[in-house]
N, C-alpha and C positions, 0 to 999 in steps of 0.2 A: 037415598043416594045423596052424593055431597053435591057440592054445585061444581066443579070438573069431572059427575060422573064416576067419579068413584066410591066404593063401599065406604061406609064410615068406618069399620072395622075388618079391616083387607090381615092378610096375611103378607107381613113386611119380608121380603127375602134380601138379603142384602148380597151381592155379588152377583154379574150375569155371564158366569164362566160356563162351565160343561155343565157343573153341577147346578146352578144357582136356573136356568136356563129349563133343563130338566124338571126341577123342584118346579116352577114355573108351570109347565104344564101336568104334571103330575097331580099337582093341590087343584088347579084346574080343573080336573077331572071329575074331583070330589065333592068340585059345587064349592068353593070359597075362589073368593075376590082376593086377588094377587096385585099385589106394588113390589116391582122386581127395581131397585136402586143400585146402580153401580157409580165408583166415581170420577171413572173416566167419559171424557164427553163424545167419544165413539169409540165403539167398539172395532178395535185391527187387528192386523192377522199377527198376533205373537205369538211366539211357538212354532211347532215344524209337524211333524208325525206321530199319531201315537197309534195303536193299536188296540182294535175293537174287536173282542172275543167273544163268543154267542151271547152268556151271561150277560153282557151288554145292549146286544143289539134285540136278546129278546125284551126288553125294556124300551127299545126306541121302535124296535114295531107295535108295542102296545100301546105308542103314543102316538101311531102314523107318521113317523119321522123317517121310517127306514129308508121306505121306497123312493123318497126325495134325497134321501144320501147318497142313494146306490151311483150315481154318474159318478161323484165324485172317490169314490172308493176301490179299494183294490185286493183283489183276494188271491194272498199266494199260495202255490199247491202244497209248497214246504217251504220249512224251516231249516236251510242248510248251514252243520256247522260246522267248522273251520281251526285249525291252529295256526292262531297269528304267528307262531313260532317258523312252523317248517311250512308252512301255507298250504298246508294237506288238510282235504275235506275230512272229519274224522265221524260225521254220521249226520242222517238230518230226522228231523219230524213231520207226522205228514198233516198236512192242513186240508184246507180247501174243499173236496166233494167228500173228504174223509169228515172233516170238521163238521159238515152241516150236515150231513146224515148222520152224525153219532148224536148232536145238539139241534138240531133241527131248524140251527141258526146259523148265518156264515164266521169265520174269522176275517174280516177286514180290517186294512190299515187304512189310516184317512189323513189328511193332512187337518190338525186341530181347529184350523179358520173355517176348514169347511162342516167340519160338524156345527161351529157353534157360529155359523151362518143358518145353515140349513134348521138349527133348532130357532134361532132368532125369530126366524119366517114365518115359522109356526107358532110360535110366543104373539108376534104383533096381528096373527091375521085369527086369534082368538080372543072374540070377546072375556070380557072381565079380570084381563091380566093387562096393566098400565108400567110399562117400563119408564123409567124414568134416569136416563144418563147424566155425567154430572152431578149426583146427588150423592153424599157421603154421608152413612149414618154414624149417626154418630153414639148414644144411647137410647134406652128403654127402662121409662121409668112408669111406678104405679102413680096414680092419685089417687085423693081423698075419697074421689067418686068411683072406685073400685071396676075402674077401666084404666088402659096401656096409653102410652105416647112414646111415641118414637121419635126422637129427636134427630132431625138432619140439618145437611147443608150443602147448601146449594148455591150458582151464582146470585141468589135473591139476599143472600142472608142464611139463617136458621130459622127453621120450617119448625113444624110439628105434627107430626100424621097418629088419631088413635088406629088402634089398629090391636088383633087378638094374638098375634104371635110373629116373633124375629125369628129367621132362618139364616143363620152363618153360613153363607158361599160364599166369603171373602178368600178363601186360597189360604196357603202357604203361611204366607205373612198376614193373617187375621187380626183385623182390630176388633171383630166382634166377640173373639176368642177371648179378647182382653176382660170381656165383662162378666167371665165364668169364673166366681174363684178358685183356687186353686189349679189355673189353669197351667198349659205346659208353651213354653215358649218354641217356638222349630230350633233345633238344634242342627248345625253345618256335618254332612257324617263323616268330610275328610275327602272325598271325593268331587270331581267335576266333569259333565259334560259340554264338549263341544258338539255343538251342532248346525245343520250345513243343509239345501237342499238346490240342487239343480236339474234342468230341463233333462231329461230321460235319452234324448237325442246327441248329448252333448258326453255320454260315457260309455266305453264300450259292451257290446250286448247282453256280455255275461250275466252284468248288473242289472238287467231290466226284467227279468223275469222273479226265481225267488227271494223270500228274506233269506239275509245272511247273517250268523251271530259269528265272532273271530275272537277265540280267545287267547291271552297275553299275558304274563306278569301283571302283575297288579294294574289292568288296564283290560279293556275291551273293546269288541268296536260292532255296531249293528247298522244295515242297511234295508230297504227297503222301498219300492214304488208304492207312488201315492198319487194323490189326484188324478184316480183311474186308470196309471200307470202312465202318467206323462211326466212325473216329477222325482226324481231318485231323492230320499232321506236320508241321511247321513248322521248315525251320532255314535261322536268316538268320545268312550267313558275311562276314566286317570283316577290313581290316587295321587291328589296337589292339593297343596293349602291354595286357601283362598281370601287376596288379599283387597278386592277390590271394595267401593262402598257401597254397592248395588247390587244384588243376588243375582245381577245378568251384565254381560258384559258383552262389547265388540271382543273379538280374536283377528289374530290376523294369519294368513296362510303361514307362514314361516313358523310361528309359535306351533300351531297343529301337526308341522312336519317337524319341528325339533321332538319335540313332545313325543310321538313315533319313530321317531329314527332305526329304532331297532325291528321295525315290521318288517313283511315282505314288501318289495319292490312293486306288486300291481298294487296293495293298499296303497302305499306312498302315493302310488299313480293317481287312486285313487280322489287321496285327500287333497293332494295339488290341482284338482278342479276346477273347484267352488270357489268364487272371488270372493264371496262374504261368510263369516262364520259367527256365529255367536258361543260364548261358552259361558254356565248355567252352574250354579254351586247347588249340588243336591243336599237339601234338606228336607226334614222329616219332623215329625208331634208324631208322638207317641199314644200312640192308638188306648192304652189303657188310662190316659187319664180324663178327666171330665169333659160332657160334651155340652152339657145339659145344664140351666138355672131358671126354674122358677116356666116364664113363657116364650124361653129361648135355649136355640139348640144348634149344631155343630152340625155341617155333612161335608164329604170331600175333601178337601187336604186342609182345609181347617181344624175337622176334627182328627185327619189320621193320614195328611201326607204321605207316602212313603217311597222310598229308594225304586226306580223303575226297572229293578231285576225280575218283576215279575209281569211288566208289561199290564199291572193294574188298576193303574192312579185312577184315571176317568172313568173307567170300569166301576171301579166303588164307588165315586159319587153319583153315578148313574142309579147302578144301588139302592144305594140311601135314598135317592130320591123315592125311587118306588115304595120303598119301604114305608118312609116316611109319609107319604102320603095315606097308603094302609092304615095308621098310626089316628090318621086325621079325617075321620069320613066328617061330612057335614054337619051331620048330628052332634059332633063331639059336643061334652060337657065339659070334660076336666081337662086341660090343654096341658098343664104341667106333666098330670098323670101320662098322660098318653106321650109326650116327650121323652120321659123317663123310657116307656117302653121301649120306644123308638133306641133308643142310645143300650137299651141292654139287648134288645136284638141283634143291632146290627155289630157293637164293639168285637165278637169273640172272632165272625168273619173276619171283621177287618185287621184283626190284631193278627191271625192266624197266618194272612195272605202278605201283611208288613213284616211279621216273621220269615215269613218264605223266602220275601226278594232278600231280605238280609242274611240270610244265610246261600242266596243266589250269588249275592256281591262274596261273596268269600270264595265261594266253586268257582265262579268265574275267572276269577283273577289268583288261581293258585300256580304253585313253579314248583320247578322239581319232581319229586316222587308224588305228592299229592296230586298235581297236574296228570303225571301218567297215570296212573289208577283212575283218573276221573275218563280219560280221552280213551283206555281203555274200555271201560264198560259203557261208554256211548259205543263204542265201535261195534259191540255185541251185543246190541240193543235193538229190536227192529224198530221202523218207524211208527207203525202203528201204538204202539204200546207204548212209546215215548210220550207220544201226542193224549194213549189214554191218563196218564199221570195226572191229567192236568181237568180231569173228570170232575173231581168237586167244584174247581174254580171253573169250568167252562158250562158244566151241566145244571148251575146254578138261575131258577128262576123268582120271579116274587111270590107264585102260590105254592113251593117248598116249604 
């Protein structure tokens, strides 16, 4: 051990998002010594809602995560959907006692601080995993002496940690992605969400019980309780260029209702709520390009982003992580090798489920005759069998 107690040779994770977090206790598990660096100096609640489909949550009960999430969590019976057009319900999906008896896991939506609170908890009150905020890494280089160094930075200056392996949970905008050659840069897909969340008290009751998805000309719009059903979600999804210099921006009421104008009047109602909005430029890295170099490797929207028409972002970095860990028991010898595995595993899901939402953002936001044909065969579609659709991606665990 070093003289602060740590391994001499930790597995370096960089990023302490959903994924990085995860990854965290997962190699945990395995029997390796974790340094989780992120480069923010605390971790706050950014973000709003996402949603947690069994495939997920049977991952965060195999880490004893779940049962501490559940306050925070919300499980709706269905999935009611809607035409933002004529404001007519035109079918829903059924979730909830249906969902965990088909998977044997809930679908819950959670508000994103409290998952990666509640995974935090469990990061710091496990021995052999050292978080360290404020620390940006920087590179990973060999030496002479046929051991790693990772190169960071910190308020001290430029650090140096060896260490056996880097793990990319830097997100989106990855610098650790930068050091994969031939890697792929996130790409803006043309699209932006606004999103919004207020007190559950503050909207009328309609709102407080299922999710809702509302679909519109090239636009969409999704709701939902979260933080145990005390907090309604809001995120209304546009095709608009995007011209700011920050992948996240304020919005202000007015732009959200210009932006909608052509909805029904309870949405409008709706969105004239929320005194704070933020709006978010969806981008994406394309799942089929490189994840993997040498003793470093990609997981979560580092390695494969993607558009939230499928409601899978965190879900697959969750994923990965198990996977990944799989990949890495104690014993390992060959770290590159077993990386490699890792990235041919899990690429064909994640490409297949990036595929999905991307062809979700097209259904979604269709007009005209494609639109009826679509709102049609929802109509004539039971619920159950809707919800079974979704059977690969929901009945998905790590010993498949």
């Amino acid at each position: 051990m070093s003289e602060n107690g740590e391994s001499p040779h930790p597995i370096v994770i960089a990023g302490a998002g959903i994924g990085g977090l995860t990854a965290a206790l997962a190699l945990r598990k395995q029997g390796h010594e974790i340094v989780l660096m992120d480069k923010v100096g605390e971790l706050s609640e950014v973000g709003a809602g996402l949603q947690l489909s069994p495939n997920a949550c049977t991952v965060l009960e195999g880490l004893g995560v779940l049962d501490a999430l559940e306050p925070y969590a919300y499980a709706p019976d269905r999935l009611r959907i809607w035409s933002g057009v004529s404001g007519d319900q035109i079918s829903h999906v059924s979730l909830g006692s249906f969902i965990k008896k088909r998977h044997g896991n809930p679908f819950w939506v959670v508000h994103r601080a409290d998952l990666q609170r509640v995974l935090l908890e469990q990061v710091q009150a496990t021995p052999g995993i050292t978080v360290r905020l404020g620390t940006e890494v920087l590179d990973l280089v060999s030496t002479p002496y046929d051991s790693l160094v990772c190169n960071f930075r910190n308020a001290d200056g430029v650090g140096k940690l060896n260490c056996k392996a880097l793990i990319g949970a830097d997100g989106v905008w990855s610098k650790t992605r930068q050091m994969i050659p031939s890697h792929e840069n996130a790409q803006f897909s043309g699209q932006v969400a606004y999103r919004a969340t207020l007190p559950i008290d503050q909207v009328p009751s309609r709102w407080a019980g299922d999710s809702g998805l509302w679909l519109h000309r090239n636009s969409h719009l999704v709701h939902y309780p979260i933080r145990g059903g005390r907090e309604l979600n809001i995120v209304a999804l546009v095709e608009e260029p995007w011209s700011d210099q920050t992948w996240s921006a304020k919005a202000d009421k007015e732009t959200v209702l210009h932006v909608f104008k052509d909805w029904p009047a309870e949405i409008r109602n709706l969105l004239g709520l929320p005194s704070n909005w933020l709006k978010w430029a969806l981008c994406s890295v394309d799942a089929s390009g490189p994840w993997s170099h040498g003793h470093l490797t990609l997981l979560g929207d580092a390695a494969h982003a993607m558009l939230p028409y499928m409601a899978q972002g965190a879900a697959m970095a969750i994923e990965d992580a198990a996977i990944l860990a799989r990949h890495l028991p104690s014993d390992v010898d060959n770290i590159p090798a077993a990386l490699r595995a890792f990235e041919r595993q899990r690429k064909p899901r994640a490409s297949q489920i990036q595929g999905i939402a991307r062809r979700n953002a097209q259904i979604f936001h269709f007009s005209g005759a494609p639109a009826f044909a679509r709102d049609t065969v929802l109509r004539f579609s039971k619920p159950d069998r809707l919800a079974a659709r979704f059977d690969d991606i929901y009945g998905w665990s790590p010993e498949l």
